[in-house]
C-alpha positions as CSV (number, residue, x, y, z in Angstrom):
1,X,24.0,11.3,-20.5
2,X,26.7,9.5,-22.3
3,X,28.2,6.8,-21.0
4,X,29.8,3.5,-22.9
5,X,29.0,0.0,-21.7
6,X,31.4,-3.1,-22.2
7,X,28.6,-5.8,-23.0
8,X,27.8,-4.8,-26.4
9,X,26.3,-8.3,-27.5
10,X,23.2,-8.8,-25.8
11,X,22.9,-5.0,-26.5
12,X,23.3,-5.1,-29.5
13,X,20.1,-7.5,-29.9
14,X,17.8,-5.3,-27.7
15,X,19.0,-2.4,-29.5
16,X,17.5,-3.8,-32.9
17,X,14.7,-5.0,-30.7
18,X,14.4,-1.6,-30.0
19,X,14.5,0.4,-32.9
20,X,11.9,-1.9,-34.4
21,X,9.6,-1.1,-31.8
22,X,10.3,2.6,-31.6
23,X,10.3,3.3,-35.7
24,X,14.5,4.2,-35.6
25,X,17.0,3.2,-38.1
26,X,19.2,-0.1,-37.2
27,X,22.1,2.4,-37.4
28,X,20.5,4.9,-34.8
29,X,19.9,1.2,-32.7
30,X,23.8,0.2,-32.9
31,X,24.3,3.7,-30.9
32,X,22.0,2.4,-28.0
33,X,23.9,1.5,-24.9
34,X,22.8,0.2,-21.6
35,X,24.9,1.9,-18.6
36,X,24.1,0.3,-14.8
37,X,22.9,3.6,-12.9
38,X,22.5,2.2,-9.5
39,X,22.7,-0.8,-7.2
40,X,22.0,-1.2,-3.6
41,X,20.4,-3.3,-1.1
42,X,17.6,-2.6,0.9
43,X,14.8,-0.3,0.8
44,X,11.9,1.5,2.9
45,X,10.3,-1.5,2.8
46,X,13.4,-3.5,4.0
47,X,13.7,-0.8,7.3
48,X,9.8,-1.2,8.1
49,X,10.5,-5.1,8.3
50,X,13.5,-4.9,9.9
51,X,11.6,-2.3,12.8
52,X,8.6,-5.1,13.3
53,X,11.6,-6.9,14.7
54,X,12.0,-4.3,17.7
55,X,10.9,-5.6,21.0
56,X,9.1,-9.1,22.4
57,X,6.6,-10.8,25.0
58,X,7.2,-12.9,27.7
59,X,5.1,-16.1,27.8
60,X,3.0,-17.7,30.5
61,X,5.8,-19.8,31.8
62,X,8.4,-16.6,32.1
63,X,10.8,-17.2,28.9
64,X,11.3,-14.2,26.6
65,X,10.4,-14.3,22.9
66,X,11.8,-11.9,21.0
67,X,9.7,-10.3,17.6
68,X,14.3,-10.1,16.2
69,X,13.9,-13.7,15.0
70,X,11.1,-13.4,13.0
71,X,12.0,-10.1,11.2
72,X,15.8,-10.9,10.4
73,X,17.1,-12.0,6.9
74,X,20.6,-13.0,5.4
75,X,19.6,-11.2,1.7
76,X,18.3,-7.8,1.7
77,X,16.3,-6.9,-1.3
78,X,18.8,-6.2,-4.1
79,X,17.6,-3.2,-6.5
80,X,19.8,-2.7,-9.4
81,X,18.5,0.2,-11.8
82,X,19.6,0.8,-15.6
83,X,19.8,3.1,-18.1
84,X,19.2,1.8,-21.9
85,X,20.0,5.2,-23.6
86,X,18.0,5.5,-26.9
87,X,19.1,9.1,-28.3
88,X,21.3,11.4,-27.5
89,X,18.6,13.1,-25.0
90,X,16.3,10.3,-24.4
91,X,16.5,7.0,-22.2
92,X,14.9,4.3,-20.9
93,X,15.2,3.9,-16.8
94,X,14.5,-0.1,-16.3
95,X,15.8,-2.1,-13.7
96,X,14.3,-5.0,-10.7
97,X,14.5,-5.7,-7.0
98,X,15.2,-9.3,-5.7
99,X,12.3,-9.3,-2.9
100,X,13.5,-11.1,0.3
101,X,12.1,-13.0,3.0
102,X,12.0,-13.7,6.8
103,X,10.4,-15.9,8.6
104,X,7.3,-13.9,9.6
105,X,7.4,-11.0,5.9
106,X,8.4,-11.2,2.5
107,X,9.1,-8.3,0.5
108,X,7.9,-9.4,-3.8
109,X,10.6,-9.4,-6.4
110,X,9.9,-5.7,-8.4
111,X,10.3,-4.5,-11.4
112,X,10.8,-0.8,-12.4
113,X,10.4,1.0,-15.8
114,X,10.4,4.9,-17.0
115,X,11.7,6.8,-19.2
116,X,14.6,9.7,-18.9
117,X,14.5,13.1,-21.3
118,X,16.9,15.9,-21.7
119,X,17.3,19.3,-23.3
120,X,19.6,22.5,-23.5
121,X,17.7,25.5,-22.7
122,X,21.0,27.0,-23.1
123,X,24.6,25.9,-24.8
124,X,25.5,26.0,-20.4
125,X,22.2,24.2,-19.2
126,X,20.1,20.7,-18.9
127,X,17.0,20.4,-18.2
128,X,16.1,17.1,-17.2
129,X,12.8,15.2,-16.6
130,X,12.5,11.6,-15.9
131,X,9.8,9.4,-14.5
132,X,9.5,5.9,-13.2
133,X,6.7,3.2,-12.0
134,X,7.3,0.2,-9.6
135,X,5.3,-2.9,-9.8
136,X,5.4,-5.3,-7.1
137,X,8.2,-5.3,-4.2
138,X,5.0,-5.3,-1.8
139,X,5.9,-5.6,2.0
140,X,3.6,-8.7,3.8
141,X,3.5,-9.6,7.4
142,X,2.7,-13.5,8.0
143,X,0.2,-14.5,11.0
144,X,1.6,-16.9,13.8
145,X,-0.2,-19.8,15.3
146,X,-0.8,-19.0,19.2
147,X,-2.1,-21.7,21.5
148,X,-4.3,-20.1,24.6
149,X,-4.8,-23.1,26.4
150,X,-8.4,-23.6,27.1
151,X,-9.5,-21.0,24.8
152,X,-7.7,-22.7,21.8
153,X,-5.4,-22.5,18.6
154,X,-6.1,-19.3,16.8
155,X,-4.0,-17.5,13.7
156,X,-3.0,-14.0,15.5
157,X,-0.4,-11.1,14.5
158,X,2.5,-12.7,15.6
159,X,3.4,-9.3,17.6
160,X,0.3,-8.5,19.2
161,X,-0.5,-12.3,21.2
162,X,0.4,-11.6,23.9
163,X,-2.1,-8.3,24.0
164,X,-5.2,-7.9,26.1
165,X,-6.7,-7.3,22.1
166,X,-9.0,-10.6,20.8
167,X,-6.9,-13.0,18.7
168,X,-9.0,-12.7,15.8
169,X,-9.0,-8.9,16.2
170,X,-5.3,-8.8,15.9
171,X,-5.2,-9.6,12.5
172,X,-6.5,-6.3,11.1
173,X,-2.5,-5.0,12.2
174,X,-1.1,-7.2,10.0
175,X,1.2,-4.7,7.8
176,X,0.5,-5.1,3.9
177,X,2.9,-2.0,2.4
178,X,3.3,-1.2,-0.7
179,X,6.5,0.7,-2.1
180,X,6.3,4.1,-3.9
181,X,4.8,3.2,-7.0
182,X,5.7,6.4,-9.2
183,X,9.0,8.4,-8.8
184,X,8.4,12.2,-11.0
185,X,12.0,13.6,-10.9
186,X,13.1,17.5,-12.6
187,X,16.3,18.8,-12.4
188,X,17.8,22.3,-13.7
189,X,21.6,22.3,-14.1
190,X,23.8,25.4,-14.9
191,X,27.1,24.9,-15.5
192,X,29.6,28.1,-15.1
């Protein structure tokens, strides 16, 4: 679970932070390091958007509108995830997505927090335990305005206008998603 970071100023604040919070010594808080564990783009919640995207309707006068243009982004939610290592055996797993928008969705900004734990059955084994919570990151799909001539301007699902389905009855499928809010991860390694 050791690993060294370069940025030891701004750690080095948190760490005292730290310790003062959780009862440890200000020596025990010089030890305390921050390592980046992962960083990626996209997300589950990313791949449902980018799927609303698949297909279109043709409109009265013949011309194709395609659902792509509404559910396409230049940025793709950004999650970067840290570990702030507090003991030798114990962490904390912190870290936040960047959210992103298209022109019909918006995935929030999120933030994650849990903790990591470790011990040694064994001189040869870890057993590992970690668990995390995610607030925010929500997926939300955005209604359209449709015009239907002489039956007027109504707020519809954006995918479903063109339907035989009633205009106000398409907004019930408007996709509200939320991302996996608690991760519970145990691993069991044996090293020969």
């Amino acid at each position: 679970m050791r690993e060294r970071s370069g940025n030891r100023g701004g750690s080095r604040t948190t760490a005292l932070l730290l310790s003062a919070c959780l009862g440890t010594s200000p020596a025990t808080a010089q030890d305390i390091t921050t390592s980046l564990v992962d960083i990626h783009q996209g997300s589950p919640l990313s791949d449902r958007a980018r799927s609303l995207g698949d297909g279109g309707y043709e409109l009265q006068n013949g011309s194709w509108v395609s659902f792509n243009q509404w559910y396409h982004t230049n940025w793709l939610d950004l999650h970067v995830d840290l570990l702030t290592q507090l003991t030798e055996n114990t962490g904390i797993l912190w870290g936040f997505g960047t959210g992103e928008k298209g022109e019909k969705y918006s995935v929030e900004p999120s933030l994650k927090l849990g903790f990591l734990t470790q011990t040694h059955p064994t001189p040869k084994s870890t057993l590992s335990f970690s668990l995390t919570s995610t607030i925010g990151g929500n997926l939300t799909e955005k209604p359209c305005v449709a015009n239907y001539g002489d039956l007027g301007i109504y707020s519809v699902n954006c995918r479903l206008a063109a339907t035989d389905m009633a205009p106000e009855e398409t907004l019930k499928y408007l996709v509200n998603a939320k991302p996996e809010s608690m991760h519970l991860w145990l691993n069991y390694r044996v090293t020969f």
